[in-house]
C-alpha positions as CSV (number, residue, x, y, z in Angstrom):
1,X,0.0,0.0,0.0
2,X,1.5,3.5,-1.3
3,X,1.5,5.9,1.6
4,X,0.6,9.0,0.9
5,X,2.6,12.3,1.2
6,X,0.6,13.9,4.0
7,X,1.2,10.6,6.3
8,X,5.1,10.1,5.2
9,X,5.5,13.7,6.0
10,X,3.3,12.7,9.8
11,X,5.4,9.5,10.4
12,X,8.3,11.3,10.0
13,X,7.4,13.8,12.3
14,X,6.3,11.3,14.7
15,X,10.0,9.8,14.6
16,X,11.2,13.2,15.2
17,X,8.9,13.7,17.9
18,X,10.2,9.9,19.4
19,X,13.3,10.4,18.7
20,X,13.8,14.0,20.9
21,X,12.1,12.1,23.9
22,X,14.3,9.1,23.6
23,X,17.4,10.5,23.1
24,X,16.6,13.2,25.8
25,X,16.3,10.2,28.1
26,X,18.5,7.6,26.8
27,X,21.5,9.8,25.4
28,X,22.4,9.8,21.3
29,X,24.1,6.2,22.1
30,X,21.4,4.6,24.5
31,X,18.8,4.0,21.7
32,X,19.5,2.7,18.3
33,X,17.5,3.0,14.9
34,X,15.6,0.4,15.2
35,X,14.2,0.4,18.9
36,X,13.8,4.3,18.2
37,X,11.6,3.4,15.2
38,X,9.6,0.7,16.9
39,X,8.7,3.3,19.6
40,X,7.1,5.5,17.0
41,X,5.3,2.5,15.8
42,X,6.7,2.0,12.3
43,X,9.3,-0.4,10.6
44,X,12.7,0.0,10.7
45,X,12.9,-0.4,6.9
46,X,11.7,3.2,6.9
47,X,13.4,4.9,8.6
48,X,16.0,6.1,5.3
49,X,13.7,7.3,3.4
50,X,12.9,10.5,6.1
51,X,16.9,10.6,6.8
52,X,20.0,9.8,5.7
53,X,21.4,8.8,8.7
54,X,21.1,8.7,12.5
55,X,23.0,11.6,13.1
56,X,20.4,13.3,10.5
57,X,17.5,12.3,12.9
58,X,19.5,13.7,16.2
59,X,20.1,17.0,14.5
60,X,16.2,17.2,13.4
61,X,15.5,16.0,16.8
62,X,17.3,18.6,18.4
63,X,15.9,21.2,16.8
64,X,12.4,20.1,18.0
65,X,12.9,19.7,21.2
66,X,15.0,23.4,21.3
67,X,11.6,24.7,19.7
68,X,10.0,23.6,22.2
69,X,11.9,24.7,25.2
70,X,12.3,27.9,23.2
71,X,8.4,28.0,22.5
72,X,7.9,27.8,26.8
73,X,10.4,29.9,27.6
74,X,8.7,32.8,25.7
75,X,5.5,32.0,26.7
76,X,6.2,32.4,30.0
77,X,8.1,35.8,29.7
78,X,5.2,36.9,27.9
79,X,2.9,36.2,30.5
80,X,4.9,37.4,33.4
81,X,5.7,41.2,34.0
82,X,9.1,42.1,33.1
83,X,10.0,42.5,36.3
84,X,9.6,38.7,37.2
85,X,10.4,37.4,33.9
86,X,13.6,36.0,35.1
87,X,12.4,35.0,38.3
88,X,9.7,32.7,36.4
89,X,12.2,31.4,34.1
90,X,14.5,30.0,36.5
91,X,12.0,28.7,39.2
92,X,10.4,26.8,36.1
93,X,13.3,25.8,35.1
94,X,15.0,25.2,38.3
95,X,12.2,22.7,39.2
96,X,12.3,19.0,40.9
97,X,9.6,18.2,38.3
98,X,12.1,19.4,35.2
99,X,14.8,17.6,37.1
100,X,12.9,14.4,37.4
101,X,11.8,14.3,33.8
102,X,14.7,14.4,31.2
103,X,12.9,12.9,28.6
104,X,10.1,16.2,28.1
105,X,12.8,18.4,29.5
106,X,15.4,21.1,28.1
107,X,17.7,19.0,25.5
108,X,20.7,21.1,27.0
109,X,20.4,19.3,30.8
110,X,19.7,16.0,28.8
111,X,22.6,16.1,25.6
112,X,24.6,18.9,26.2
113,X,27.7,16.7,27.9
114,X,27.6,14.4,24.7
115,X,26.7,17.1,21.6
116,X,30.4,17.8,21.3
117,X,31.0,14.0,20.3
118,X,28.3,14.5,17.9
119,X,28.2,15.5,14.3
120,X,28.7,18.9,12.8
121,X,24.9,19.4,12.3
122,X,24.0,18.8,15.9
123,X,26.5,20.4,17.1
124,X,25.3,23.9,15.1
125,X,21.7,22.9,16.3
126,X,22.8,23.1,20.1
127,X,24.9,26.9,19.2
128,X,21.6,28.0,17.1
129,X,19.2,26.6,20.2
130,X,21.7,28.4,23.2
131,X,21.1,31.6,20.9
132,X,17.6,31.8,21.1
133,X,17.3,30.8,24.6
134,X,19.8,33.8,25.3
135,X,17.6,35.8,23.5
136,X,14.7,35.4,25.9
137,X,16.6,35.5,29.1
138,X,18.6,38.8,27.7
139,X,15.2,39.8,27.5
140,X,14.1,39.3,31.2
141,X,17.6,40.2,32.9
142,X,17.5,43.8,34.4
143,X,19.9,46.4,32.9
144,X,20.0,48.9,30.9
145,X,23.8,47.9,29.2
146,X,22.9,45.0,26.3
147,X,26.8,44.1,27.0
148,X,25.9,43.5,30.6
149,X,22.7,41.5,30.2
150,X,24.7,39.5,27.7
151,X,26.7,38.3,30.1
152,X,24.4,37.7,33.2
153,X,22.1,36.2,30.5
154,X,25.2,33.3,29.4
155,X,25.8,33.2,33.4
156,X,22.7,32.4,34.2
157,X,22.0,29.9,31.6
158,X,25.2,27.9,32.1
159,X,23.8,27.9,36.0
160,X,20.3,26.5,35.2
161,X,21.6,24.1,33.2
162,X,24.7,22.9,35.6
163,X,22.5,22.9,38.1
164,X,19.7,20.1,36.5
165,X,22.7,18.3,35.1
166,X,24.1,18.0,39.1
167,X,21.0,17.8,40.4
168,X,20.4,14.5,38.1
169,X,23.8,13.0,38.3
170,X,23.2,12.3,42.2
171,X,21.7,9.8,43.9
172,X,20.6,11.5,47.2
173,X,17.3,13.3,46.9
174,X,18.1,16.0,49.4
175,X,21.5,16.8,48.3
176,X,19.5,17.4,44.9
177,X,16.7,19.8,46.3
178,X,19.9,21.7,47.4
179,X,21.3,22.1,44.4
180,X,18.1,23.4,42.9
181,X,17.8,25.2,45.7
182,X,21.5,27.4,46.2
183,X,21.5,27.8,42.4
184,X,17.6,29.2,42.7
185,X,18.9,32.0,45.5
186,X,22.4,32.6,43.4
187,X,20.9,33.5,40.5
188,X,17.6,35.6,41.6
189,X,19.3,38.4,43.5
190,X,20.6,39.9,40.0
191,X,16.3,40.3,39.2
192,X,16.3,42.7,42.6
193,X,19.8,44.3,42.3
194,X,20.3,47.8,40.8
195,X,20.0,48.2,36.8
196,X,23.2,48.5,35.0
């Protein structure tokens, strides 16, 4: 039976979709082509005629899950004054739920440690998706100095991040909570400090 182009084009989208969870919480090597294609229901057979290789599918996967994060993160800036943008973004982020959930969580905490091993295509997905995400926290850090907010903006995300990845990587719940925690109180006085 011929499939049409409408469902190729939603199967492959549904291995994409897949693909960013498993990945997210197996790692590029934990999952293979054909267990990742089983999990979106469809033959393994199938799978080159959406990409041309594995690394293909991480890149595209990537880039989904990035849109994602990048989608929530503006969406909560949005709906929070400007004042509390930041303080929303990093107590979402900085969360025992987001912690306890790689798999529908930010693809940095989850493949970060193992995109430089990676390809050359999801390598530039992981620069293009730190970009955007800079974007909106430049937007919510106070200051007046684009320079300045630059920089707490790159601080801060390299602290959210850090922190999930520590925060996973243990195996004592309360020693977890306080990493959340200290990184939650170091990075929120810069939202109440004097503008720059």
């Amino acid at each position: 039976m011929r499939v049409t182009r409408e469902q190729a084009e939603r199967n492959r989208e549904r291995i994409v979709d897949t693909a960013s969870t498993l990945f997210r919480e197996h790692g590029f090597d934990g999952i293979g082509v054909a267990d990742l294609m089983k999990a979106a229901g469809l033959t393994h057979g199938g799978f080159y005629g959406h990409f041309e290789s594995k690394d293909d599918l991480a890149a595209q996967s990537c880039a989904h899950a990035f849109a994602g994060s990048i989608e929530r993160w503006r969406h909560v800036a949005a709906r929070t004054p400007q004042a509390d943008a930041l303080r929303a973004l990093v107590e979402r982020y900085l969360d025992a739920r987001h912690r306890d959930a790689p798999a529908k969580g930010c693809v940095l905490a989850a493949l970060a440690a193992e995109a430089p091993r990676q390809g050359a295509g999801v390598r530039r997905v992981f620069a293009d998706g730190v970009r955007a995400l800079l974007g909106v926290l430049e937007k919510a850090v106070p200051g007046r100095i684009r320079a300045t907010r630059r920089r707490r903006a790159l601080a801060t995300l390299s602290g959210m991040v850090g922190a999930i990845v520590l925060a996973r990587a243990v195996d004592d719940a309360a020693l977890a909570d306080e990493i959340l925690e200290a990184t939650r109180e170091s990075l929120l006085p810069a939202t109440r400090s004097p503008a720059a």
